[in-house]
C-alpha positions as CSV (number, residue, x, y, z in Angstrom):
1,X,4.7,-0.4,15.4
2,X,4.3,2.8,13.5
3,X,5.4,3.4,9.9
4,X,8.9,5.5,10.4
5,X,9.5,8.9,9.0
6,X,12.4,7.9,7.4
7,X,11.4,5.7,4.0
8,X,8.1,6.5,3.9
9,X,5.9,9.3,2.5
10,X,3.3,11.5,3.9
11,X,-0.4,11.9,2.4
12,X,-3.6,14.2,3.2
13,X,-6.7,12.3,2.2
14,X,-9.9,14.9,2.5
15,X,-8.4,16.4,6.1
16,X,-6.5,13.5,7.6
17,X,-2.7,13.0,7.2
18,X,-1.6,9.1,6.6
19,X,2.1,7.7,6.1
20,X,2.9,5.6,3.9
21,X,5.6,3.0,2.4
22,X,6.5,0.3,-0.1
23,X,7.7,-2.9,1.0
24,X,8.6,-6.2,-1.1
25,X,7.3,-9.6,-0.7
26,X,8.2,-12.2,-3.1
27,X,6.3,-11.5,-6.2
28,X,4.2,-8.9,-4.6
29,X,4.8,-5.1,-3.3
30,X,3.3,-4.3,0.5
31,X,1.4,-0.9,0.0
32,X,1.3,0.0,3.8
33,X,-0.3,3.3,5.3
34,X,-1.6,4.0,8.7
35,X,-2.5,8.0,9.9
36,X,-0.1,10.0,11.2
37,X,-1.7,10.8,14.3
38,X,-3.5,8.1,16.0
39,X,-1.0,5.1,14.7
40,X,-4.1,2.9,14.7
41,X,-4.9,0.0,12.9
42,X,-2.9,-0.3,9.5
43,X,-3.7,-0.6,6.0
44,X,-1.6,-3.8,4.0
45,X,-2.3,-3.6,0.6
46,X,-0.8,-6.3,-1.2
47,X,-0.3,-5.8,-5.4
48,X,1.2,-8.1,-7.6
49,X,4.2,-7.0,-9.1
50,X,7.3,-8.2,-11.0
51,X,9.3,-5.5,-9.5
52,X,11.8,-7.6,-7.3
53,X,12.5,-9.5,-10.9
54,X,13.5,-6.5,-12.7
55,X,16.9,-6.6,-11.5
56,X,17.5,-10.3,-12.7
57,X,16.1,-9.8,-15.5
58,X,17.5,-6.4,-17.0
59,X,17.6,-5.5,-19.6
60,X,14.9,-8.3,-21.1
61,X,11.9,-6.4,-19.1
62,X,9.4,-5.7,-21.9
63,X,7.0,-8.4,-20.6
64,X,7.5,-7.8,-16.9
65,X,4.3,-6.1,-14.6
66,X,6.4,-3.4,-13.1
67,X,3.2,-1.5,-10.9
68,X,4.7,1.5,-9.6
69,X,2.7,3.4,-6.9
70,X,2.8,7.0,-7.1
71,X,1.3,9.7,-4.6
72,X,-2.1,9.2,-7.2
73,X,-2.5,6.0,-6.7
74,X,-1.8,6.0,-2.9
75,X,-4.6,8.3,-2.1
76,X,-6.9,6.6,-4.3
77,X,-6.1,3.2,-2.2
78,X,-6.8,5.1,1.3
79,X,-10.1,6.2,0.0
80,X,-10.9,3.0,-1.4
81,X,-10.0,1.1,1.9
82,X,-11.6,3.9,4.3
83,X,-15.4,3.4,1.8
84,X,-14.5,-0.4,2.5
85,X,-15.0,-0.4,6.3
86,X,-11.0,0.6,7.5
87,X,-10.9,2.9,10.3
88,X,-7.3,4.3,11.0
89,X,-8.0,5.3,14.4
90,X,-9.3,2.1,15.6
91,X,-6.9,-0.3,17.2
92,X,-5.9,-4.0,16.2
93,X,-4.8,-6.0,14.0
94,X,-4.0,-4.4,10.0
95,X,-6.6,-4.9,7.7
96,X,-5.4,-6.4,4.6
97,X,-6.6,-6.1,0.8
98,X,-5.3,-7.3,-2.7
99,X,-5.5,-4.6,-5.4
100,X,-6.4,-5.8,-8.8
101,X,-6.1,-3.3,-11.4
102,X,-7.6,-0.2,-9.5
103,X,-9.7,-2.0,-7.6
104,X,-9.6,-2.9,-3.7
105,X,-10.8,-6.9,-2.6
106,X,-10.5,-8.2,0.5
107,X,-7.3,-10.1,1.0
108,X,-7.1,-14.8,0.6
109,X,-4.0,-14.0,2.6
C-alpha cells in the first residue's frame, strides 16, 4: 500500500522524490519512506523513542528520549538505507532497520 499524501512529507534525495511518515509503536517511532514514483519496496526504520510517554508524563520530561525526526535527518536515513543495499523501485516485502544514534543496523525485528 503506498504512503498517502495526506500525513506524510515529501523528500528529494540526489534526484529521486520519496514520501515519508511517522508512525508510533509502543516505545518506538516507525520512520517509513518509499519513492514517490515507483511505490516499490518500503523503508521501516524503527527508532527508539519516549515520544508516546511524553503525554503521561508532562510536565516531568527532563529524563525522557524525545527523537524528533526532522527533514535532516530523514534524508540522511534514505541515503544511509539506499548505501545499505535498499532499492525503492524493487518490489517486495519492506526492508527494515533500527537507528541507533545516527547510524542505520539491520533490524532483530
Amino acid at each position: 500500500m503506498a504512503i498517502p499524501n495526506k500525513n506524510s512529507r515529501k523528500i528529494v534525495v540526489g534526484n529521486e522524490t520519496y514520501r515519508w511518515t511517522i508512525s508510533p509503536n509502543n516505545d518506538y517511532i516507525v520512520f517509513i519512506a518509499e519513492q514517490e514514483e515507483s511505490k516499490g519496496r518500503r523503508l521501516e526504520v524503527y527508532i527508539y523513542s519516549d515520544i508516546n510517554k511524553f503525554w503521561v508524563s508532562f510536565p516531568d520530561i527532563k529524563d525522557l528520549n524525545l527523537k524528533i525526526i526532522k527533514p535532516k535527518n530523514a534524508e540522511l536515513i534514505i541515503s544511509q538505507a539506499i548505501n545499505k543495499g535498499w532499492n525503492p523501485k524493487e518490489k517486495g516485502s519492506p526492508i527494515t532497520f533500527d537507528l541507533t544514534e545516527d547510524f542505520l543496523l539491520i533490524s532483530r525485528k
